[in-house]
N, C-alpha and C positions, 0 to 999 in steps of 0.2 A: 253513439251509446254513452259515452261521455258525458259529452255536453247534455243529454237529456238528465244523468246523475245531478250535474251542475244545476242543472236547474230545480229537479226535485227536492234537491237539497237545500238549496240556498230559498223556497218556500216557510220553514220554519224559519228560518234567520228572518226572513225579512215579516215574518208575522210577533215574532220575539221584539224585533225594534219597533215595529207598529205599537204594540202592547205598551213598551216602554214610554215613546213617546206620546200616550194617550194618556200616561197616568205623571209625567212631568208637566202636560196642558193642565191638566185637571186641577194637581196640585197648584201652580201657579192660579189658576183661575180662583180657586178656594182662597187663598191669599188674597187678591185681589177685592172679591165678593169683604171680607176678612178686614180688612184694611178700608173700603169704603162704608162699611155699618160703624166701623170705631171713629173715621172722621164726622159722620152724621150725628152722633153721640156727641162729641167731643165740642163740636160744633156748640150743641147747646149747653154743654159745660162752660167751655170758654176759660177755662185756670188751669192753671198745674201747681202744686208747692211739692220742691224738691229737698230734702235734707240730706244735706252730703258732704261729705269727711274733704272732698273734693275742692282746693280754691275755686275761686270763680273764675280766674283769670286763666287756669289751663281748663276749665271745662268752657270759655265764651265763644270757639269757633262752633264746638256742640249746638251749645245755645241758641247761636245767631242760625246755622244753617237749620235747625228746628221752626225756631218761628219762621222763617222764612216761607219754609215749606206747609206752615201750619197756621200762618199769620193771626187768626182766628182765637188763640189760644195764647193766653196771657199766662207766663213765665214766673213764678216766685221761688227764685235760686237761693236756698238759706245754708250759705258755707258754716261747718261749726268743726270744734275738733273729734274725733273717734268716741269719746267718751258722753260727748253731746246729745251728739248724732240718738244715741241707743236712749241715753237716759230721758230727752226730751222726746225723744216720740213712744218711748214706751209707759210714762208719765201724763200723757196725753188721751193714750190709748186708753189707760186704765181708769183713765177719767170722765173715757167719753166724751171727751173733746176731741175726736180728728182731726188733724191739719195739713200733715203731710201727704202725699200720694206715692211719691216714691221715694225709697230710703236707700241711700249710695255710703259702701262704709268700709275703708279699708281695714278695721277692726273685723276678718272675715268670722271669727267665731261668734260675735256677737249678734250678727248677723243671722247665724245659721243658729244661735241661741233663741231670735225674734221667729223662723221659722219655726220652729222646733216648737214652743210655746201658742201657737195659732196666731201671731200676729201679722201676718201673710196672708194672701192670694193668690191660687194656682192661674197659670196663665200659660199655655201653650204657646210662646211667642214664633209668628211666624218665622223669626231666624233661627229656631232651636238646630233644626238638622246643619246648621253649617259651625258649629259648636262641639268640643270636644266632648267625651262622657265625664271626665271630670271635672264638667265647669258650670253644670246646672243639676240643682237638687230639687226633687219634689216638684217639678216646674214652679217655683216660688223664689229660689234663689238662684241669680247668674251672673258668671265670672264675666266682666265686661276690658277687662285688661288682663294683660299677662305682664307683670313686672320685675324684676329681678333685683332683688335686696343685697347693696352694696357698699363701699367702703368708700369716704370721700377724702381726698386731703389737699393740703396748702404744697405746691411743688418749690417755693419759695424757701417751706419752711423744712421739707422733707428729702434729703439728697434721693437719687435714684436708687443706691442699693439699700433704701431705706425703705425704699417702698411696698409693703407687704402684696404678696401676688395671690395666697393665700389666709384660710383660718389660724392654721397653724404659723405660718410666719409670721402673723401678726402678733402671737403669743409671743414668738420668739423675740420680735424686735421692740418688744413691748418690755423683757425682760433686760433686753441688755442697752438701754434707750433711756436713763435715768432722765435727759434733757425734755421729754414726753407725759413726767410725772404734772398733772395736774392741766396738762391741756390734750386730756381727750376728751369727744364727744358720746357721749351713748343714751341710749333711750334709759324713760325710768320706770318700769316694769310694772312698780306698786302704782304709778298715778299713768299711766297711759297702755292703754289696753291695745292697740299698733304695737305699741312697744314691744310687748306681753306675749304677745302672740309671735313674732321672731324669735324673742329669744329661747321661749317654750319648746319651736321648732328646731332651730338649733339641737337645742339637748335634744329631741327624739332624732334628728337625722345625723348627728355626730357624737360618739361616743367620748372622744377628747374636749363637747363643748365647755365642762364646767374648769378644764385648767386657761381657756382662753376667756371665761368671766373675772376666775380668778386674778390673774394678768393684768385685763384691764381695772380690777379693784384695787390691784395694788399701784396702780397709776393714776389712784384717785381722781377719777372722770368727772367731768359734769353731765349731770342727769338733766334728761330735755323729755317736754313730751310733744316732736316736734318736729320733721326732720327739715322743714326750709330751716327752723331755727337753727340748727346743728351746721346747716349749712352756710349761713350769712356767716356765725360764726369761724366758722374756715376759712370763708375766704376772704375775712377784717382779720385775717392772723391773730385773734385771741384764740382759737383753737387752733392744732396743727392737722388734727384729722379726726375724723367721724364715722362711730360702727354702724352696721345694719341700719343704714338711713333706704327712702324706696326709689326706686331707679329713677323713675321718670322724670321727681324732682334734681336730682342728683345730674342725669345728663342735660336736663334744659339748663342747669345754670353753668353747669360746663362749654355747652357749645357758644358761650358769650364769654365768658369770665377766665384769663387765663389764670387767674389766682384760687382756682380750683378745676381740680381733676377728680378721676372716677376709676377705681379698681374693681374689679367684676373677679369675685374670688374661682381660683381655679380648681379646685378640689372639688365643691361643691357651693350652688348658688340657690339661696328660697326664689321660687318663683310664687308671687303672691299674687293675689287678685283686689281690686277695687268687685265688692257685690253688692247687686241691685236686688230689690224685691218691692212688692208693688203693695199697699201697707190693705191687711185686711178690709179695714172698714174707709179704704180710699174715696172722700167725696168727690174727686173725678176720674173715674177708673178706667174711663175709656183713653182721655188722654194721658194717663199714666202709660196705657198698655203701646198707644201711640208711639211715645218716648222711649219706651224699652225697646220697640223692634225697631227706631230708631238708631238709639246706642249701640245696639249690636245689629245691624245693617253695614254694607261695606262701606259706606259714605260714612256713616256716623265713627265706625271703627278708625277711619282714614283721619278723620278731624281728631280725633283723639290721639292716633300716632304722632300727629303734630308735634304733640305735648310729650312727645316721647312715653305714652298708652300704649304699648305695643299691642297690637289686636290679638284675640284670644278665636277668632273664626278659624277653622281649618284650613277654608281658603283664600286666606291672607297670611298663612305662614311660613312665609318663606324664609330661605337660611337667614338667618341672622348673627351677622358678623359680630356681632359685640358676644355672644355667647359662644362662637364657636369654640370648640374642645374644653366647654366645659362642663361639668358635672350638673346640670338641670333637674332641681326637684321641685316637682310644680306640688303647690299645699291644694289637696282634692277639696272642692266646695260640697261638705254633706258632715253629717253627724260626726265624724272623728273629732273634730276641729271643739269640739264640747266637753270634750274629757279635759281640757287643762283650764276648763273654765269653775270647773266643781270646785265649789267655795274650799275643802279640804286639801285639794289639790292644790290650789291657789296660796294657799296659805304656806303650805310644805314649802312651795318653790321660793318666795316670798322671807320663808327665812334664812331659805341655805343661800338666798341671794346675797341678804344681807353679811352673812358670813365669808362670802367672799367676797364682797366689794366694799365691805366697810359701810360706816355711817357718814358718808358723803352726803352734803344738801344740796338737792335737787335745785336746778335751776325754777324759777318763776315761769319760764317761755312755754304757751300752750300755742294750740292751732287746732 
């Protein structure tokens, strides 16, 4: 009697996993069908132009394992700085000149400024489902890294209980540290829109941020719009340390360079994203779409971890020891991100900055 239950029973189970496994075939097969009409297209495209906030040098394993796989399809990687990136392809767009296909821009509001405006293309990438919900918008915009915005300095030049482990310590050792006046690093908000967008975040996610602006204005900083720049600087000891520079570059020149280290604040830390979007009137759209399920593919996620890109897939997210016990605020990829870009709002921040940081000249250093 039993064993006849057992078996009655375990009939829906095993028609429940039939079912399932019939619609993970399917799925995969749709990908598959998906993926060979976009290389048949692509095919006869034959180009790709990338604009991307991105060196070329931590995105070349990208690059290289792409063509490889795609040999077919000819490459034009155009590195430029944040501010570039938006004003050249949306200078282009308006002109009816397209060039780009896909546009890669650690300036994330700018980005979602480009969606937001129609200059975008929705695209269902087959890797959406291995993707958090807050790292693709409209399916037009997607977070292709997860990076964590951090503090760089010279251990040469900085003893140990000098080392800020926090936001707030760094206020503090900033006030009692007269030896610091004049060799910090920090972004410069009015000319670099990277910049702009930390420190914006900052104030929305810490209530104490504008006494540690304050702080560093009285330590009359040099303004960068730049963070390798900030960081060469650190470690040729003309600077002794560096605010809100972004991880990835920050830990690749660490794991070479003993003449600089990397604080990952413990209170709390911006998790930003590098985002993609695939430009409306793309003249190769098929091999843009290529590249993007590329980029966020486990392989493409993997070559970009290299460059210390930590992968933004769900399943590739494992603990990660450099974050552990800390306070992780990841900046959602979608419409919020627009509100500190309103020209009035811009302006506001813009002067209470200047009120607390003084009339310091910005450094010349872009990227």
């Amino acid at each position: 009697m039993q064993a006849h239950l057992l078996r009655v029973g375990a009939r829906p189970i095993f028609l429940a996993v039939a079912v399932l496994l019939a619609i993970i075939f399917a799925g995969a097969a749709i990908v598959v069908a998906q993926t060979r009409d976009l290389r048949s297209l692509a095919a006869r495209e034959s180009a790709l132009v990338i604009y991307s906030a991105t060196d070329e040098n931590e995105a070349s394993d990208l690059l290289r394992a792409f063509s490889v796989r795609y040999p077919f399809i000819k490459v034009d990687y155009r590195s430029l700085s944040a501010r570039e990136v938006y004003d050249r392809f949306r200078r282009e767009a308006d002109g009816h000149r397209s060039v780009a296909d896909i546009v890669i821009n650690s300036a994330m509001d700018l980005q979602i400024k480009l969606v937001n405006d129609r200059y975008a293309q929705a695209y269902r990438s087959a890797e959406i489902d291995h993707l958090p919900d807050w790292a693709v918008w409209k399916n037009q915009a997607f977070a292709v890294s997860a990076e964590p915005i951090v503090i760089g300095y010279n251990p040469k030049l900085l003893t140990r209980d000098a080392v800020p482990t926090s936001h707030d310590e760094l206020a503090t050792i900033l006030h009692r540290t007269p030896s610091l006046t004049g060799r910090i690093g920090s972004y410069d908000p009015e000319r670099s829109p990277t910049g702009y967008l930390y420190v914006s975040q900052d104030v929305q996610v810490d209530s104490d941020a504008w006494d540690l602006i304050a702080a560093v204005g009285r330590a009359r900083p040099q303004l960068f719009q730049s963070s390798k720049d900030m960081i060469e600087q650190v470690s040729s000891a003309k600077l002794t340390l560096a605010y809100n520079i972004i991880g990835s570059y920050a830990f690749e020149r660490a794991a070479r360079d003993p003449n600089f280290k990397v604080v990952v604040p413990r209170d709390y830390v911006l998790m930003m994203s590098r985002v993609a979007l695939i430009a409306r009137e793309a003249p190769h759209p098929a091999s843009a779409k290529l590249f993007l399920d590329f980029m966020l593919s486990r392989e493409g996620q993997s070559l970009l971890a290299k460059h210390h890109m930590s992968p933004v897939r769900l399943d590739m997210a494992a603990d990660n020891k450099v974050l552990a016990g800390t306070n992780v605020r990841e900046v959602r990829v979608g419409p919020a991100l627009m509100a500190a870009i309103d020209t009035m709002t811009f302006e506001r921040f813009v002067r209470k900055w200047r009120e607390a940081v003084g009339e310091n000249d910005p450094t010349d250093n872009q990227s």
